[in-house]
N, C-alpha and C positions, 0 to 999 in steps of 0.2 A: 357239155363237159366231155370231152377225149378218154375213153375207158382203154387204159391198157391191157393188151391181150398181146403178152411179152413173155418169155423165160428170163429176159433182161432186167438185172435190179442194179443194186448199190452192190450187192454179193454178186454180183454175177453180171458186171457192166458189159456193156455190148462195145466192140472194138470198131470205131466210126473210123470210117477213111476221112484221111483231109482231100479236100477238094481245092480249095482257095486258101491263099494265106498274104491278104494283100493290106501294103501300108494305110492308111485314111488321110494321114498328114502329108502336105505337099512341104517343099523345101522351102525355109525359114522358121519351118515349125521348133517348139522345145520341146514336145511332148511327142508321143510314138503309140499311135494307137490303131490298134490293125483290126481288119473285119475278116473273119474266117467261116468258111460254108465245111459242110461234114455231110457222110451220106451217110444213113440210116438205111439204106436199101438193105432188103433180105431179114430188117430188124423186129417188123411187126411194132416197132415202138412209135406210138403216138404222144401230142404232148398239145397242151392249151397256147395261146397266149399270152403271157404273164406269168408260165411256168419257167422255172432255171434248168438246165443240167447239172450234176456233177462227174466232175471232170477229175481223171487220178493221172497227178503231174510225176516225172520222175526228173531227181534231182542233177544236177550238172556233175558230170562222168570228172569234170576236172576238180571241183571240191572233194566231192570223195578220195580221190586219191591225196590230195592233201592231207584228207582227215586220219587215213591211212599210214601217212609218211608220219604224222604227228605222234599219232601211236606206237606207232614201230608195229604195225600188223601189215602182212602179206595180202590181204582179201581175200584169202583161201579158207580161212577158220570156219568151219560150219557153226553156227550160233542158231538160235530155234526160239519165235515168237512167242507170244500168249498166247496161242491157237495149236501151239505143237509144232508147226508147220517149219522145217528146217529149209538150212539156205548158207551162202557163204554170205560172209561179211560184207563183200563188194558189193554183191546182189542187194542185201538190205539195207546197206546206207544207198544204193541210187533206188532201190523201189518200193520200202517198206517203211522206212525212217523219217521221221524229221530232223534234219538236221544243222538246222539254220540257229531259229531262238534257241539257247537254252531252256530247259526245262527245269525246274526245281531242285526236282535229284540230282539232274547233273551239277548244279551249283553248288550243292549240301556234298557231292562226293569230290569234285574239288577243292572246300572248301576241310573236308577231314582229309586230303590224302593232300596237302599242302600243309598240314598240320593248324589250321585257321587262321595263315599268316595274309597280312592283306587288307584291302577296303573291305571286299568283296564277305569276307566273318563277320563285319561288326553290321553290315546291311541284312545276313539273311534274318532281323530279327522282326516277327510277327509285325513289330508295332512300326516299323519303318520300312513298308511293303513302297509306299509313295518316292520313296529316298532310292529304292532297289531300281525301280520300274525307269525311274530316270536314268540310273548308272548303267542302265541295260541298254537305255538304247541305241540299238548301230551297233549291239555284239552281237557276237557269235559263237556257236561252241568251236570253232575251228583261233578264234582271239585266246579263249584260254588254254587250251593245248599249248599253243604255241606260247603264250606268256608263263608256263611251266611244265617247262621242257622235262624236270625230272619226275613228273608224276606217272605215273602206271597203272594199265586197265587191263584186267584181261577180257577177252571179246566179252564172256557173259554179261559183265561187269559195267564194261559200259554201252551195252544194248538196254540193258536194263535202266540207263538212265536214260533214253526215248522214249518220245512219245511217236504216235503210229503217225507214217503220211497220211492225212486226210485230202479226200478232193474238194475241189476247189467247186464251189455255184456259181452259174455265169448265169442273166437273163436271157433268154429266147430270143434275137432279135429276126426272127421268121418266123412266119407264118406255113403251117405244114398243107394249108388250103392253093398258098401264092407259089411254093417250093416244095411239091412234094418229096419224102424221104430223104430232107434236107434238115438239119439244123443250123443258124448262122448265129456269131457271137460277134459281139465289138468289147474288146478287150485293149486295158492301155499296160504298155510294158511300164515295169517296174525295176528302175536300174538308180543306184544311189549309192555316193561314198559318204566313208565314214571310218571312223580311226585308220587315214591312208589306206582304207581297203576299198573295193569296188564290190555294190553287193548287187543283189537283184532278187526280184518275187521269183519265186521257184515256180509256179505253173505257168504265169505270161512270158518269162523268158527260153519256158520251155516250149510252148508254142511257138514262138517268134524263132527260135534260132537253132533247135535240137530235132523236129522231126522237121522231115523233107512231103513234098505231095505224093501222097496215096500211103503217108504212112496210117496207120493205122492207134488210134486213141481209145483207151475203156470210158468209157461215160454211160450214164442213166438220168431217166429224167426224176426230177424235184418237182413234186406237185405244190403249186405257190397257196396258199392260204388264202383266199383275200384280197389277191391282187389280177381279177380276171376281170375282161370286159364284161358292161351290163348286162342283164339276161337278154331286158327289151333292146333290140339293136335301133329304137328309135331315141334313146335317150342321148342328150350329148356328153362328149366327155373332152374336160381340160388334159393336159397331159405335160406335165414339167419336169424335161429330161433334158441337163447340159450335159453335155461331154459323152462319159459310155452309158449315162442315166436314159440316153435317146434309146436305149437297144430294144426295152418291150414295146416300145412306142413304134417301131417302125413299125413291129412284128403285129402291134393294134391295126396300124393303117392297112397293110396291107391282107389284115385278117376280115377288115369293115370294108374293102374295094371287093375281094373276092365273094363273101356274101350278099353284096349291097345294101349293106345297114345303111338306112334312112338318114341316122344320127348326126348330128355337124360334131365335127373334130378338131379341136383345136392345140394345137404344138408351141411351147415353147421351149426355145433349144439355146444352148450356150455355150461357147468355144471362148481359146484366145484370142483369135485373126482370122477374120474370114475370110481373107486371101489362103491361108493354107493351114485353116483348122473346119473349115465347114464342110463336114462329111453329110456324104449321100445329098447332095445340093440338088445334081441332074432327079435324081428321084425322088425327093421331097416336091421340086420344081414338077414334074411329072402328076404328080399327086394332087397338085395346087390346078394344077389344067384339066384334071379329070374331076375334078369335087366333089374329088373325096376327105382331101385336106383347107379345109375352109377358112380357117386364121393361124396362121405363122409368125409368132413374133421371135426375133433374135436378139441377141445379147453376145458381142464379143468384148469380152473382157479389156483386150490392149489395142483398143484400136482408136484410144483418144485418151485425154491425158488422164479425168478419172477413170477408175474401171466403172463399166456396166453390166451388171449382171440378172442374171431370168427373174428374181422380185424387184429390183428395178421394174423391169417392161411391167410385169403384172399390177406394179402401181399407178404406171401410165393407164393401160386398161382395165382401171380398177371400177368402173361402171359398166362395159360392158363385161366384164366378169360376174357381176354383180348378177347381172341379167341372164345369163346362162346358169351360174346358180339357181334362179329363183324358177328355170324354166325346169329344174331337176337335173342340173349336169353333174354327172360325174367326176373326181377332183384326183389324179393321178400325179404322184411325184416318186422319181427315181433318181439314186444318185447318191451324192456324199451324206453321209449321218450328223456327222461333225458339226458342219456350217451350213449346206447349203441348206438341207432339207431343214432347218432350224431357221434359218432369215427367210426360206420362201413361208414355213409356218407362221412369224410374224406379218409378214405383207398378208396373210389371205387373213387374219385378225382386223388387221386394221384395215381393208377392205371393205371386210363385213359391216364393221364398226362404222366408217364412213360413209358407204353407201345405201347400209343400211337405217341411218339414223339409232346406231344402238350406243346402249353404253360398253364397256371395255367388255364389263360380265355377261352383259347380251350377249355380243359377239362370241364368248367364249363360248357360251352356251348354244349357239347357231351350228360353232366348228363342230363342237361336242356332238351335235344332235347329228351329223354328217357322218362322224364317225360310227355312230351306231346304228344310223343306217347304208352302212358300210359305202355311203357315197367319198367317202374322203381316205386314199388308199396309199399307202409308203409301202416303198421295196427300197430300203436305202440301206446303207452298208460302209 
């Protein structure tokens, strides 16, 4: 385990240069997901495999100024946080604000300074939080300014209806053994319309399009709970990471080549097209000729008429999974919370269940038993 010996915290992030900020997706792709290297040089900050950073994004220079024009504020107003800490308006809607979702307050203060005229009164009510959350979704506090034009803030007034930028956790996908005074991140941009507007995740599109190389990023590390490789580096470990869910997993292999863990390692990975969604191929392939990556199954989703996806393949090799199990492997999945890590938790049930002659409650009680001895591990999101 990595002991920091850092002045660097979440209070006091350390300002990473970019080094790299390169596409993953080749041309034909839908998705846009890019791998980014950062130097940590001069930083003393160490971090595990399996650890995240967090990262403090600032907002798009051109929303704010909308939000600005909506208000009828100059960006000069000095306005002063929960900490004391004063600032103009410009400054804390691009560095200190959230200001994308609405917040509560803000909905409760245009909701009394519209006088409660609207959908939006008869939804804030406790019991139809389900009814709100859907009316929400795809706005933005810059959608109601503009849907009434005659309401009025004064700066305090609606700072006070923010909440604070938080940063953003990305997995490790480096190894600090393979890259020294490097951290690398695969992150996929987040761009999406909605009521005629064009929106976007505020940290990926701010790395993708707002800083240039060698600008300079606050981030610290997040030390992950639970989700670090074995102690004994002879144990094996499964590892099921589609899309940016690969990111610890590279950061695993190449942390088990540079030490020479004994361990077999097994990856499976999931895109849309492997013609121009299969990132880091040359270096997985690399990895495959040094053996240190021992089984590679894939799963691209649109490359045939039904989709296939990572439990799929793991139900294809649902026996020799079975056997790595039993040999004591370790059981890693990263990725979507939603669905994916949900259908791969079914496949490894019925697995179990199958290969191991159990019944449903066996099986259940196999996973169960994995989980408590922390062999079976999520970092999903």
């Amino acid at each position: 385990m990595a002991t920091p010996t850092t002045p660097y915290s979440r209070k006091n992030p350390f300002p990473a240069t970019l080094l790299v900020n390169r596409k993953l997706n080749f041309e034909g792709s839908e998705k846009e997901t890019r791998h980014y290297e950062f130097s940590l040089a001069d930083s003393g900050m160490v971090y595990d495999v399996g650890d995240s950073m967090g990262v403090f994004p600032r907002n798009n220079p051109k929303l704010v100024e909308e939000l600005l024009h909506a208000l009828h504020f100059s960006g000069d107003e000095p306005v002063k946080n929960k900490e004391g800490v004063t600032f103009s308006m410009r400054e804390g809607l691009l560095k200190h604000y959230h200001v994308t979702q609405p917040s509560r307050q803000f909905l409760e203060a245009v909701t009394s300074k519209s006088h409660g005229a609207g959908v939006l009164d008869g939804l804030m009510h406790p019991d139809r939080k389900n009814e709100l959350e859907r009316y929400l979704w795809g706005l933005e506090v810059i959608d109601f300014l503009l849907d009434h034009p005659s309401i009025r803030f004064t700066p305090e007034e609606f700072v006070a209806t923010l909440r604070k930028l938080q940063p953003r956790l990305y997995s490790v996908a480096s190894s600090i053994k393979a890259f020294p005074d490097q951290v690398h991140f695969i992150i996929a941009g987040v761009r999406y319309q909605s009521h005629g507007r064009e929106r976007e995740g505020v940290a990926s599109t701010y790395l993708a399009d707002r800083i240039s190389e060698s600008a300079k990023v606050p981030m610290f590390v997040h030390v992950a709970k639970g989700f670090h490789l074995p102690e004994d580096p002879s144990t094996p470990i499964i590892m099921v990471g589609p899309g940016t869910g690969v990111a610890p997993f590279r950061a695993y292999l190449h942390e088990r080549k540079q030490t020479g863990a004994p361990g077999k390692n097994w990856l499976f990975f999931g895109e849309q097209r492997y013609r121009c969604d299969f990132f880091y191929k040359e270096e997985f392939d690399a990895l495959q000729r040094d053996g240190v990556l021992n089984r590679f199954d894939l799963a691209f989703s649109r490359d045939q008429a039904h989709k296939i996806y990572v439990q799929h393949r793991m139900l294809e090799k649902s026996r020799e999974i079975y056997a790595w199990l039993a040999e004591g492997a370790h059981f890693y999945v990263c990725g979507d919370a939603a669905r994916m890590a949900k259908d791969v938790d079914v496949a490894l049930h019925q697995i179990v269940e199958k290969e191991g002659s159990k019944t449903p409650e066996a099986a259940a009680e196999y996973v169960e038993a994995m989980k408590k001895a922390k062999r079976y591990k999520r970092d999903v999101y």
